[in-house]
C-alpha positions in Angstrom: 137.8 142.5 106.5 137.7 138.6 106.3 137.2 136.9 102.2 134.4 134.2 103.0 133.9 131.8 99.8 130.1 131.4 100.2 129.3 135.0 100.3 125.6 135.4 99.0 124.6 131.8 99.2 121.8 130.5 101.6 123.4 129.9 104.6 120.7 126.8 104.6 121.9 125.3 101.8 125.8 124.6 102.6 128.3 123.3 100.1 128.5 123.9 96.8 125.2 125.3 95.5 123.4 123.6 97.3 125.3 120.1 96.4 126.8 118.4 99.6 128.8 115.5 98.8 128.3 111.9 100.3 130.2 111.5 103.6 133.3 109.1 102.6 134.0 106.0 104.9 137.1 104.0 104.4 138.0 102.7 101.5 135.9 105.4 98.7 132.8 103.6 99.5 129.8 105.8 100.3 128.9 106.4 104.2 124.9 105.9 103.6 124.5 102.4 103.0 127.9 100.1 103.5 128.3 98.3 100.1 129.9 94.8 100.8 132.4 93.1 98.2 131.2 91.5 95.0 128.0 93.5 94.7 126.8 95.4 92.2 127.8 99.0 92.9 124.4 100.6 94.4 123.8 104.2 93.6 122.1 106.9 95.5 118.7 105.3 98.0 120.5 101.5 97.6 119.2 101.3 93.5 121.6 99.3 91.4 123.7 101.4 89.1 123.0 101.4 85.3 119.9 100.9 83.1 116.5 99.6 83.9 116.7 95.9 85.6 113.8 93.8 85.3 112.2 92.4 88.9 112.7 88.9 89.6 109.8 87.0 87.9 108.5 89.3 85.9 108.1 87.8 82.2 110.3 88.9 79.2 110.6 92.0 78.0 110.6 91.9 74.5 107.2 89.7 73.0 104.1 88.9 75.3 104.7 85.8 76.4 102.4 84.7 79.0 100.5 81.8 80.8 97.6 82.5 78.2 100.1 82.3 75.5 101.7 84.5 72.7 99.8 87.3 71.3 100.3 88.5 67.7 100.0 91.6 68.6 102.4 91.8 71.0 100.7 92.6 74.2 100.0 90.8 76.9 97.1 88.7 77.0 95.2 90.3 80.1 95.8 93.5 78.9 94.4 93.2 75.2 91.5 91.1 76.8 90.4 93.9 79.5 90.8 96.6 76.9 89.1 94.1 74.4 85.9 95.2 76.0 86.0 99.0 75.5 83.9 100.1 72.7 84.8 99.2 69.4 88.4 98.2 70.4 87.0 95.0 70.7 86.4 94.6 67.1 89.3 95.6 66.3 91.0 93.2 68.5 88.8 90.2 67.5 90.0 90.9 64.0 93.6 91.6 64.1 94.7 89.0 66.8 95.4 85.8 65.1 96.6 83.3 67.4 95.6 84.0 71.1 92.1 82.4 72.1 92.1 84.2 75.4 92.1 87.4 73.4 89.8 86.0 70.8 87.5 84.8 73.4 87.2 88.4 75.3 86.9 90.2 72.1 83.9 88.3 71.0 82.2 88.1 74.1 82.4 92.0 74.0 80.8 92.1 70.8 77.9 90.0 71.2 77.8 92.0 74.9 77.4 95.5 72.7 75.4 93.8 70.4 72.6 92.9 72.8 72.8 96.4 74.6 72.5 98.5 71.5 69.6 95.6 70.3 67.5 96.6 73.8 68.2 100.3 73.3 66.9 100.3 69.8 63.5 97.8 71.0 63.0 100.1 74.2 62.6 103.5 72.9 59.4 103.1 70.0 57.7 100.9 73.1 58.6 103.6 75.3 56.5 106.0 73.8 54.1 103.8 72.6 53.1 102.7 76.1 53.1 106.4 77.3 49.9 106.2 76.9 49.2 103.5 79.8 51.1 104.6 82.4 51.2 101.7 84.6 52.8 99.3 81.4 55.0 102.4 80.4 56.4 102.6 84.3 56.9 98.7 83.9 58.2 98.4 80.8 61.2 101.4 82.1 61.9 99.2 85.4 62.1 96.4 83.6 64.4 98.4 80.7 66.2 99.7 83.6 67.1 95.9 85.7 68.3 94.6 82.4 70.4 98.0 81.4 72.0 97.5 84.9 72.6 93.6 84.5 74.0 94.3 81.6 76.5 96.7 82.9 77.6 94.8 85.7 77.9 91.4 83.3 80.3 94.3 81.3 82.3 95.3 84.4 82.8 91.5 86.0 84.2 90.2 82.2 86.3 93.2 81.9 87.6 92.3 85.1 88.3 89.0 84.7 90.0 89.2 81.7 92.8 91.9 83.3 92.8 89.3 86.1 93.9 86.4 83.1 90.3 84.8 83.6 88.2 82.5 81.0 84.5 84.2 82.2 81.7 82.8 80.2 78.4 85.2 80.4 75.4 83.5 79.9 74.5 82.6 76.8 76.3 84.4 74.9 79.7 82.8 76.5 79.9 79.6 75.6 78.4 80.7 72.2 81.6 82.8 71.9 84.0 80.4 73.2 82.4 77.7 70.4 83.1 80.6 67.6 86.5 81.1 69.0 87.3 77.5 69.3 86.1 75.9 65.8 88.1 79.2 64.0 91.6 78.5 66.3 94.8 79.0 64.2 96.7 76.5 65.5 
């Protein structure tokens, strides 16, 4: 009768529970990638050791300092101007950022943008039913209801876009309207 250690373990899973040491190769250094002298020790899959290190270029961690400038809400720019354009978070944006213009710029834009659309969907529905009774106008009057509600849409999704991307996009009309806003109000 023969004592073996690892009675009752998977025979699959070797070591200790399961745990199998790093190979050793000269010197205490581990065998799976060679570490040279004067780097930064590199833990397990080549990582550096230790906390979270910031990628090369990347901007500060601490404020949202950007190209576009600083924001006073402490965000980044191109974030707070995509999200700027989701329902009323644009108000709320346009009101508590004080010193971006990017932001400012986005945020307005998105207002006037909701304005218009909720403007055409309280002007189409009393037509709508007034014209049921001429079929030809009411059919009309819905593709017509229907292009705009689309461009409308797609003039939503192209700003939203452009302002994650860092992007001044001026809609018609309404843009340089709210680019005139933002700039005659700019805290400087």
């Amino acid at each position: 009768m023969s004592w073996d250690p690892n009675q009752g373990q998977n025979p699959n899973q070797g070591g200790y529970g399961g745990y199998n040491p790093p190979p050793q190769s000269g010197y205490g250094q581990q065998g799976y990638g060679q570490q040279s002298y004067g780097q930064p020790p590199q833990g397990q899959y080549g990582q550096p050791q230790g906390g979270y290190q910031q990628p090369y270029g990347a901007p500060p961690m601490g404020g949202a300092a950007s190209s576009l400038g600083a924001s006073s809400m402490n965000m980044d720019p191109k974030v707070a101007g995509g999200l700027s354009y989701i329902a009323i978070i644009g108000l709320i944006f346009f009101f508590t950022e004080k010193q971006n213009r990017f932001v400012r710029f986005h945020a307005l834009q998105s207002i006037f943008l909701a304005i218009i659309a909720v403007a055409l969907s309280i002007v189409y529905f009393p037509l709508a039913i007034a014209l049921l009774l001429v079929p030809i106008v009411s059919l009309l009057f819905s593709c017509l209801f229907g292009l705009l509600s689309i461009a409308i849409f797609v003039g939503w999704l192209i700003t939203m876009i452009m302002a994650f991307q860092g992007k001044y996009f001026k809609l018609p009309l309404i843009g340089p309207w709210a680019d005139s806003i933002v700039s005659k109000n700019a805290v400087v």
